[in-house]
C-alpha positions as CSV (number, residue, x, y, z in Angstrom):
1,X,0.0,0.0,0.0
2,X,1.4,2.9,-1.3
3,X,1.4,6.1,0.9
4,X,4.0,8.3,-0.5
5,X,1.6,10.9,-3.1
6,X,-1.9,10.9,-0.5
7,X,-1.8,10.0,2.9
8,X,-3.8,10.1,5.9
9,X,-2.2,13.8,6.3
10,X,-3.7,14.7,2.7
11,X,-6.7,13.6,3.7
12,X,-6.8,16.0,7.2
13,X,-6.1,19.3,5.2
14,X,-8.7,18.3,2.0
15,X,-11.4,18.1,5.1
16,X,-10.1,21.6,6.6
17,X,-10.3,23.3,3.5
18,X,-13.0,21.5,1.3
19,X,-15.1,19.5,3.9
20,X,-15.7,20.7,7.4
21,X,-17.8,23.9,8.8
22,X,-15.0,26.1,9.2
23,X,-14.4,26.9,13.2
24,X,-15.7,30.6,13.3
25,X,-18.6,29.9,11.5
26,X,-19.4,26.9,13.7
27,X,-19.6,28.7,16.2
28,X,-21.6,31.9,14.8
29,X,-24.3,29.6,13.4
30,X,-24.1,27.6,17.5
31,X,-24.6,31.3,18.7
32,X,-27.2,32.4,16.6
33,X,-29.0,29.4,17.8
34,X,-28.0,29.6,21.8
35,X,-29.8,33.5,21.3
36,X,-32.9,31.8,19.9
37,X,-33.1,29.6,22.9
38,X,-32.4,32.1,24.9
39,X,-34.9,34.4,23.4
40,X,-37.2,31.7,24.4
41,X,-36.7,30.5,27.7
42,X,-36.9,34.6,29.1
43,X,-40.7,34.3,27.3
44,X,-41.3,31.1,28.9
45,X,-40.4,32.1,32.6
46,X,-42.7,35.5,31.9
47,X,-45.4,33.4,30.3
48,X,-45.4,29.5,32.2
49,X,-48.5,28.8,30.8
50,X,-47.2,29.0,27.7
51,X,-46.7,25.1,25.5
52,X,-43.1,25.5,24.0
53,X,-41.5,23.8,26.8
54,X,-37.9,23.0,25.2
55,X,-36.0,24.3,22.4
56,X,-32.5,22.3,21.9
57,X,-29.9,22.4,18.3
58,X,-30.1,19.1,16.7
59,X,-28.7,17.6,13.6
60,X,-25.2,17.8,12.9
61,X,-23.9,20.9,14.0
62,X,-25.2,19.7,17.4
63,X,-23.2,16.5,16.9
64,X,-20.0,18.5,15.2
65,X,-20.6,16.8,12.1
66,X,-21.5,19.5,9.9
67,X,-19.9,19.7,6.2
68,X,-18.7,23.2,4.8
69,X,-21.8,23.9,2.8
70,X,-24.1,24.1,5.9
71,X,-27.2,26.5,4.7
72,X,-29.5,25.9,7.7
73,X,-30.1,24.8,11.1
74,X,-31.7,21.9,12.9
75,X,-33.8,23.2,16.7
76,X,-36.0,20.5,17.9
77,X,-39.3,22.7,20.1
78,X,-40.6,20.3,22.5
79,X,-44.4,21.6,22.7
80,X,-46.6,20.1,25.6
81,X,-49.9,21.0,26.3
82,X,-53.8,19.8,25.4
83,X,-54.4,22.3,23.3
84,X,-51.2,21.6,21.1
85,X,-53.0,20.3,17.5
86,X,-52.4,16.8,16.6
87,X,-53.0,17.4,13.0
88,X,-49.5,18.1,11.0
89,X,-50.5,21.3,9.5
90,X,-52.2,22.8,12.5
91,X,-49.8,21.9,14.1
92,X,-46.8,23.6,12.1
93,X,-49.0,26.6,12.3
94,X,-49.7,27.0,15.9
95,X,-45.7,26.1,16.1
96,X,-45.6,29.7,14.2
97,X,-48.0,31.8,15.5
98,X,-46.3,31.0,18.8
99,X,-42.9,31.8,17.6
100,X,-44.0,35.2,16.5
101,X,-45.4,35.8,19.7
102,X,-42.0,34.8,21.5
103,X,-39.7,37.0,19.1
104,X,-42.0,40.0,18.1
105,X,-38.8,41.4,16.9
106,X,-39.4,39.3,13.9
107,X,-41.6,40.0,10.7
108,X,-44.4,37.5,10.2
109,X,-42.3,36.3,7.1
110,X,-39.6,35.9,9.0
111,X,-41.1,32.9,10.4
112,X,-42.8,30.5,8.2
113,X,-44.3,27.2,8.1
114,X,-42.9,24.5,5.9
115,X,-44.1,20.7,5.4
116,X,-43.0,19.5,8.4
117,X,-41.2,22.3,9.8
118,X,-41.3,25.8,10.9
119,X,-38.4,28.3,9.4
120,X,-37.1,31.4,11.0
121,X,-34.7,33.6,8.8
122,X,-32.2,35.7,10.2
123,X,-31.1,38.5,7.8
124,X,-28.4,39.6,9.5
125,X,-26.8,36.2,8.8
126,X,-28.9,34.7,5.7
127,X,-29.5,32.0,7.9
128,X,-32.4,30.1,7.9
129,X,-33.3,27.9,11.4
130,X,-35.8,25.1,10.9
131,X,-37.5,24.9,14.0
132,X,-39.3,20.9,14.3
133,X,-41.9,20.5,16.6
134,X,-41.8,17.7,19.1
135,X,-45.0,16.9,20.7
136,X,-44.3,16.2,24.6
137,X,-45.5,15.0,28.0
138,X,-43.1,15.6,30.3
139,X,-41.3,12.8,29.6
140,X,-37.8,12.5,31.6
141,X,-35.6,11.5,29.3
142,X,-37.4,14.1,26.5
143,X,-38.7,11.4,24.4
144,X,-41.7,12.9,22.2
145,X,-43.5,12.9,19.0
146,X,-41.1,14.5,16.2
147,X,-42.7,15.3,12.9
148,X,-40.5,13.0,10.6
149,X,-39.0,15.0,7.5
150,X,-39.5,12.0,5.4
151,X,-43.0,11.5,5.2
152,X,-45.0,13.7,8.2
153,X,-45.3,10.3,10.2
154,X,-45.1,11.2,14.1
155,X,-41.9,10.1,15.3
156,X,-41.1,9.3,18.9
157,X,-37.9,10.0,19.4
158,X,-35.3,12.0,22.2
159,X,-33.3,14.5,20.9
160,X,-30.8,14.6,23.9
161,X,-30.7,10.9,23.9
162,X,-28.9,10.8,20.6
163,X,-26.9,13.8,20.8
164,X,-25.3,11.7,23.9
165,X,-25.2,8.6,21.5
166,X,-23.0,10.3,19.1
167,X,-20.6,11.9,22.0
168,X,-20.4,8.3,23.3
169,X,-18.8,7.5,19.9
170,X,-16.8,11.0,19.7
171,X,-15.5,10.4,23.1
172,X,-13.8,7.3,22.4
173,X,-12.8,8.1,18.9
174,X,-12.3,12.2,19.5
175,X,-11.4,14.2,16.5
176,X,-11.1,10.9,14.3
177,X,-15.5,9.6,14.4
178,X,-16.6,12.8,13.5
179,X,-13.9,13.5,10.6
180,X,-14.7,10.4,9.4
181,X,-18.7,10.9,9.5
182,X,-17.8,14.3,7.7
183,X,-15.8,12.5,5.0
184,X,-18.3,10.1,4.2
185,X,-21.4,12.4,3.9
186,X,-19.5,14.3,1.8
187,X,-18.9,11.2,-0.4
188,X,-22.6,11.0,-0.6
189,X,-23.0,14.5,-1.7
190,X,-20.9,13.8,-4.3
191,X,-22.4,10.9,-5.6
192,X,-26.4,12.4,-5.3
193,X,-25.1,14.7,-7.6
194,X,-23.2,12.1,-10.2
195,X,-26.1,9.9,-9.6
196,X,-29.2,10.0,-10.8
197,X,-31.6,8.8,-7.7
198,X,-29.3,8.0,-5.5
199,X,-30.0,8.5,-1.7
200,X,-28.3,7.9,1.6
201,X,-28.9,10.1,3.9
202,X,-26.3,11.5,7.0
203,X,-27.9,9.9,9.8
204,X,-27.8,6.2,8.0
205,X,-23.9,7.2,7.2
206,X,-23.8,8.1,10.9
207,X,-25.1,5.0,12.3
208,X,-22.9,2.9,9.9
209,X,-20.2,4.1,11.6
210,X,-20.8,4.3,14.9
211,X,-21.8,0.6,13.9
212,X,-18.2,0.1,12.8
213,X,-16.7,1.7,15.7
214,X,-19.0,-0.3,18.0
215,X,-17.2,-3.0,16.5
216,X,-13.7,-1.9,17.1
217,X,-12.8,0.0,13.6
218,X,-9.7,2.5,14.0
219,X,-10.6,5.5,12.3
220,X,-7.2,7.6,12.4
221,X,-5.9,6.3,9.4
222,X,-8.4,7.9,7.1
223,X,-7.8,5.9,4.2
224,X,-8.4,3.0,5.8
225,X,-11.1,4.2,7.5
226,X,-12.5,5.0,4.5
227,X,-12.0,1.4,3.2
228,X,-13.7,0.0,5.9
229,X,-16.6,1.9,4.8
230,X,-16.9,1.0,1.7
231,X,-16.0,-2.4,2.3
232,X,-18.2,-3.1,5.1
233,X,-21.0,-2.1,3.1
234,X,-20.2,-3.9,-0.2
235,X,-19.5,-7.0,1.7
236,X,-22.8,-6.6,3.6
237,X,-24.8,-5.6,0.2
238,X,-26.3,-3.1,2.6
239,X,-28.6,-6.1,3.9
240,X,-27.1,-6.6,7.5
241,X,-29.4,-5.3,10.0
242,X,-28.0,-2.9,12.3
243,X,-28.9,-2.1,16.2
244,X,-27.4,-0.7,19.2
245,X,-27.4,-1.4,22.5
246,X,-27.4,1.8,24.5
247,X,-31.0,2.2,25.0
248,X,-32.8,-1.2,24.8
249,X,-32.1,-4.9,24.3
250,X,-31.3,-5.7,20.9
251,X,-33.7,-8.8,21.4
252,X,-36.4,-6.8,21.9
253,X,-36.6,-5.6,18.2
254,X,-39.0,-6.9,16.4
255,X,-39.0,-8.0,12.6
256,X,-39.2,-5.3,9.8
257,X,-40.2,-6.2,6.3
258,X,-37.6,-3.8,4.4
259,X,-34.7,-4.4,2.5
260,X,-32.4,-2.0,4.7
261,X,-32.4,-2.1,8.4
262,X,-30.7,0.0,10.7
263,X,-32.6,0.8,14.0
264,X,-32.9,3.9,16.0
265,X,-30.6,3.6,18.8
266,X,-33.5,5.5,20.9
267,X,-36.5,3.7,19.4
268,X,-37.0,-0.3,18.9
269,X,-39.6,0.4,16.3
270,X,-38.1,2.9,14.2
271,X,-36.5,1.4,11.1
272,X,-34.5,4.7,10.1
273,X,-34.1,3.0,6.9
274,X,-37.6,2.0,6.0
275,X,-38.6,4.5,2.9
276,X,-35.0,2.7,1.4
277,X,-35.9,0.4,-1.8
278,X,-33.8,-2.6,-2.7
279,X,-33.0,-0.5,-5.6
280,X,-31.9,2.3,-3.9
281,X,-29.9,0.0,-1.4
282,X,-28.2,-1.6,-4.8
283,X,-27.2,2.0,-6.2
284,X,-25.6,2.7,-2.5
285,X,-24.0,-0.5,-2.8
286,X,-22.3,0.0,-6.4
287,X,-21.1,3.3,-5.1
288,X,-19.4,1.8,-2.2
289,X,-17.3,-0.9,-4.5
290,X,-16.3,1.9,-7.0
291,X,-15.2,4.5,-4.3
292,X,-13.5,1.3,-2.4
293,X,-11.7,0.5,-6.0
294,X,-10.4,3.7,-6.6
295,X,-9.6,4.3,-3.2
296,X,-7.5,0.5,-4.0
297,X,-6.5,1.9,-7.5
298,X,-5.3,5.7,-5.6
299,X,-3.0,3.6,-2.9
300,X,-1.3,1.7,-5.6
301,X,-0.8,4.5,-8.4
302,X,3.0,5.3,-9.3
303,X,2.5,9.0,-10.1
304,X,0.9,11.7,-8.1
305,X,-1.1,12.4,-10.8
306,X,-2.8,9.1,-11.7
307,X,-3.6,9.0,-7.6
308,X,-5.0,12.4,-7.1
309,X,-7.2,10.8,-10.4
310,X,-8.4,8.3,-8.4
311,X,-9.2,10.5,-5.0
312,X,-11.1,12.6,-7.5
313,X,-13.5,9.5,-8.1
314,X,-14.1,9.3,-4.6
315,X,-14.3,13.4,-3.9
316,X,-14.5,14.7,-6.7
317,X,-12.7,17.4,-8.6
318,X,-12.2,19.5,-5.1
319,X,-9.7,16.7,-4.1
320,X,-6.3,18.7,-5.2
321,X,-2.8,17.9,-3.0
């Protein structure tokens, strides 16, 4: 295995400058969010009667895994109350009218319903925050009802419950997980857009490898992390079910009927990957033996040139040493 034109060091300053959410802005976009919170909790202790209980960032700039062409922010708003609406739409709009009440700074445009979400724009920034309501009752460990982006279903789900699964895994793999999960959603970015149709969305990337790691995977040589990827999911044809332990007894999962099957780590019943058809698992499959071949074909290359070729199949034309 040839190191000496890309190595694992290659690999570190390709995420700085192409993949990651650069520091500074990490931490504006964290800010803007904390201020929304904020915001919030001084309305709630004025107004205690009011429903919004909790709001809390989510999604991956809460787990430090967001890529370089962030646009938007995840906030789960855990609403509780009888008089929260069970119906989807009704419910998005309450969500709003509510939030306007909370920031009257804000224009009524500046907060807007979505189809399964509410948005608030900052203009300041150009930053949109998409606010998803969680319907709650006073749960301790803040499970709720999340409206699912996929399809509108209700959801139950804890948003702090898997923000502490993914620290578990950054803990014992720091820096090195969350590079990793970085690198390989931006591999998916690349092939949605050199694929037609093809789907695998973050969180499913995230759960393969925390799946991996479970399992004892070093992920600080990059390129071999990045070959365990691939490989693990070729040599599984994306068929191996997958479920954690941290929150339930892997025994107590029940059967599921659909061709892809990785299980919430904080829901038994939640088949994260149940939308997924045996087509679309095939085209995630294909993907992962052509990236692991180049990947192969970039360790063995005699020039520089021919290996930054192959890297390029994997990352595409943003790959430059």
């Amino acid at each position: 295995m040839s190191r000496l034109h890309v190595d694992h060091a290659d690999l570190v300053r390709f995420a700085e400058d192409k993949v990651n959410l650069p520091r500074d802005k990490a931490q504006e976009y964290r800010a803007q969010a904390r201020r929304l919170r904020e915001k919030l909790e001084g309305y709630l202790a004025e107004h205690p009667d009011f429903t919004l209980k909790k709001m809390m960032l989510s999604g991956s700039l809460a787990k430090g895994t967001a890529l370089r062409s962030l646009n938007d922010i995840d906030v789960a708003c855990y609403i509780s109350g009888a008089s929260a609406p069970s119906d989807i739409a009704a419910l998005l709009e309450y969500l709003a009218e509510r939030l306007r009440k909370a920031f009257p700074n804000f224009s009524p445009d500046q907060v807007q319903p979505q189809t399964y979400s509410v948005t608030a724009s900052f203009r300041g920034s150009g930053l949109d925050v998409d606010v998803v309501p969680i319907l709650y009752d006073s749960d301790p460990q803040w499970y709720g009802n999340l409206v699912s982006q996929e399809d509108g279903s209700f959801l139950k789900t804890s948003i702090p419950l898997h923000l502490e699964f993914a620290g578990k895994r950054k803990t014992a793999q720091p820096t090195h997980f969350a590079q990793i999960v970085r690198l390989a959603k931006y591999w998916t970015r690349i092939m949605k857009r050199e694929r037609d149709g093809f789907r695998f969305k973050s969180f499913m990337v995230e759960m393969v490898l925390a799946h991996l790691a479970d399992g004892g995977a070093d992920f600080s040589d990059y390129p071999e992390a990045l070959q365990h990827f691939f490989t693990y999911i070729a040599r599984s044809d994306f068929r191996e079910r997958i479920v954690f332990s941290d929150y339930y007894a892997p025994r107590t999962v029940g059967s599921f009927t659909e061709p892809v099957q990785i299980i919430d780590p904080v829901n038994a019943e939640n088949n994260v990957c149940r939308l997924y058809t045996a087509q679309q698992a095939d085209m995630i499959v294909e993907a992962a033996l052509d990236a692991g071949d180049a990947l192969d074909a970039a360790l063995a290359a005699p020039t520089k040139q021919e290996t930054v070729y192959y890297w390029q199949k994997i990352f595409g034309s943003s790959f430059q040493v």
